[in-house]
N, C-alpha and C positions, 0 to 999 in steps of 0.2 A: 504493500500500500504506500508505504513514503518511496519508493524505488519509482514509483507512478508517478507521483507527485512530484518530485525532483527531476524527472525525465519531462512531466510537464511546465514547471515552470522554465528548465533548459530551455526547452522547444521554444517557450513566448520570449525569452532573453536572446536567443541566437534569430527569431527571425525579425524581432527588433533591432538588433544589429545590421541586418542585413537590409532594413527596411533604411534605417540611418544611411547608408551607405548609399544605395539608390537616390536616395533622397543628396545626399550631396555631389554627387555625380553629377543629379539635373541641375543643381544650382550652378557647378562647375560649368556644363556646357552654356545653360542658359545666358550665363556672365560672358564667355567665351564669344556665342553669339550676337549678343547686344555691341560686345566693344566690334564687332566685325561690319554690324551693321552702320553702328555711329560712324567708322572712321569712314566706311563707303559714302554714307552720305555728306560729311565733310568733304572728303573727296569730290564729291557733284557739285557740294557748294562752292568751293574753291574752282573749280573747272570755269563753273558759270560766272564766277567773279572776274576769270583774267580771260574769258571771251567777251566779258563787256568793255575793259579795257582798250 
């Protein structure tokens, strides 16, 4: 009966680990993605700044 119990609470600490981990992954790529997208569009804005030049 505690062999249950211990193997259960395991089981909800290891896939909350894992859930963590996921979870920071998409924050990684998500930030990764933003800084990609901002600097493209700076990029456009600068283009269109020294074509009006």
């Amino acid at each position: 009966m505690i062999f249950i119990i211990l193997l259960f609470i395991n089981n909800i600490i290891y896939s909350n680990i894992i859930l963590l981990i996921i979870h920071v992954i998409n924050i990684i790529i998500y930030n990764i993605i933003r800084v990609i997208v901002l600097s493209n569009i700076l990029d456009i804005i600068n283009n269109f700044a020294t074509l009006e030049r």
